[in-house]
C-alpha positions in Angstrom: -1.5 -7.2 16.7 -1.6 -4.4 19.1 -3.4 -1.4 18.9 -1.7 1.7 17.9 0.0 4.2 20.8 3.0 5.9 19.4 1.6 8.5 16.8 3.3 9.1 13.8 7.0 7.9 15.6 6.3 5.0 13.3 5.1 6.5 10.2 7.4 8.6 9.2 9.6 8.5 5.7 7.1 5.1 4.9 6.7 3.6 1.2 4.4 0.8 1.8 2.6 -0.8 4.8 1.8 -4.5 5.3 -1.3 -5.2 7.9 -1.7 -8.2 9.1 -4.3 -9.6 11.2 -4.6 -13.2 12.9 -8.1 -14.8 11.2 -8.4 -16.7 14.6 -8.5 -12.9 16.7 -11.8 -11.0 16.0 -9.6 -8.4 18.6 -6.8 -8.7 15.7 -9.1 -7.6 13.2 -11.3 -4.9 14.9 -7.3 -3.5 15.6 -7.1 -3.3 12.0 -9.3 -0.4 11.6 -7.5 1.9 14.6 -4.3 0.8 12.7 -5.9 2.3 9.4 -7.1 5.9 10.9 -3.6 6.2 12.3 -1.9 5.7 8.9 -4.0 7.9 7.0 -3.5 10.3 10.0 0.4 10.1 9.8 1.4 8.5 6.9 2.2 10.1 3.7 -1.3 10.0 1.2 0.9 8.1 -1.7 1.9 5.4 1.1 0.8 1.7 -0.3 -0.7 -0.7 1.8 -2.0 -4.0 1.7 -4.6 -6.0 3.9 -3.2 -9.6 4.8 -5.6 -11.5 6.6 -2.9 -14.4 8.3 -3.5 -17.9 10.0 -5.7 -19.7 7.2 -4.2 -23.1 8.0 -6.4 -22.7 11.3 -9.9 -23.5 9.3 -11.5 -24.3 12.8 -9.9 -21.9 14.9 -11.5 -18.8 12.3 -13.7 -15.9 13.3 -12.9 -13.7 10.8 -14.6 -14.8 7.3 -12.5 -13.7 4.0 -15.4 -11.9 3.3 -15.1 -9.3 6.2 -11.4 -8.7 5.6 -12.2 -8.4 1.7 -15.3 -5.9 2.4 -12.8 -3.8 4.8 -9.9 -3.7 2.4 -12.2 -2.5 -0.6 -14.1 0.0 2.5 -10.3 1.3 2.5 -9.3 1.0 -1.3 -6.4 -1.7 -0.3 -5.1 -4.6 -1.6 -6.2 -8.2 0.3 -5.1 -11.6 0.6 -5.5 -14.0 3.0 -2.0 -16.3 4.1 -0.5 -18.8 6.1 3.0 -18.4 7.1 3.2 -21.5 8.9 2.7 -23.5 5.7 3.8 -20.5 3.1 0.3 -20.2 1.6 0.2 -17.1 -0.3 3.0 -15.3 1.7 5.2 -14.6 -1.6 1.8 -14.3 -4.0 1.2 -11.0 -0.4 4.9 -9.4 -1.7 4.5 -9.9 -5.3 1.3 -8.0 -5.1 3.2 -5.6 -3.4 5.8 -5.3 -5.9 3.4 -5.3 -8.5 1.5 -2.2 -7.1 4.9 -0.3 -6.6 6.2 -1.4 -10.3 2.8 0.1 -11.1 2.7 3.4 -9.1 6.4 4.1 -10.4 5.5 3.6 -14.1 2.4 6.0 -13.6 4.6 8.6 -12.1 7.1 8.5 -14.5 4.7 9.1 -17.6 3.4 11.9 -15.4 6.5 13.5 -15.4 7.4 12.8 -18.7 4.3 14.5 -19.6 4.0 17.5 -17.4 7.9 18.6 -18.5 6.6 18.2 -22.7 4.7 21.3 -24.1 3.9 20.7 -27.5 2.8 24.5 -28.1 6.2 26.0 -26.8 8.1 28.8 -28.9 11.6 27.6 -29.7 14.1 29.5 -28.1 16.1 32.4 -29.8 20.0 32.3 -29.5 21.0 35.5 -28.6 24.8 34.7 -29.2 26.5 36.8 -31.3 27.9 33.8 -34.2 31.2 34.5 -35.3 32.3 34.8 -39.5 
């Protein structure tokens, strides 16, 4: 994964943000971090993201341990797993947590709202309408 360039062209109007890094590529990793400050430069503060740390199946090819990406996800408050695509480990367990923190975030907003328009205290309103008979 390449560093970031572009600014916020690529943040704009985002929901949620996957980062992936290749285990096998310290470079892919210490990219991680540039990729993070850019977000939370240009990406809306509610945006969800998750920390995938890819190319497990490559056991002797790793210079990333789990627990570096793990400590760097919780440094950033983020969701982390650890995948490979190339033989589907964890890949759907990365969008189900995913799912699971939007399903989540939308529940919490809506009991927000349901509580923010409720005032217990309020005065009933008066009819002013003249009532006919």
């Amino acid at each position: 994964m390449e560093g970031p360039k572009s600014g916020n062209m690529f943040f704009d109007d985002l929901m949620r943000i996957i980062i992936v890094y290749d285990v096998t590529d310290r470079d892919s990793f210490n990219n991680v971090k540039n990729w993070i400050i850019e977000i939370e430069k240009y990406a809306s503060e509610d945006v969800q993201k998750i920390l995938i740390g890819n190319k497990i199946d490559l056991k002797n090819d790793r210079n990333v341990s789990y627990e570096e990406g793990k400590e760097l996800a919780d440094s950033c408050n983020i969701q982390f797993l650890e995948t490979s695509a190339k033989i589907a480990h964890n890949v759907e367990q990365a969008f189900k947590t995913m799912a699971f923190e939007i399903k989540n975030k939308s529940q919490l907003e809506n009991q927000q709202k349901g509580r923010a328009n409720i005032n217990l205290n309020a005065k009933p309103i008066k009819d002013n309408k003249k009532k006919c008979c």
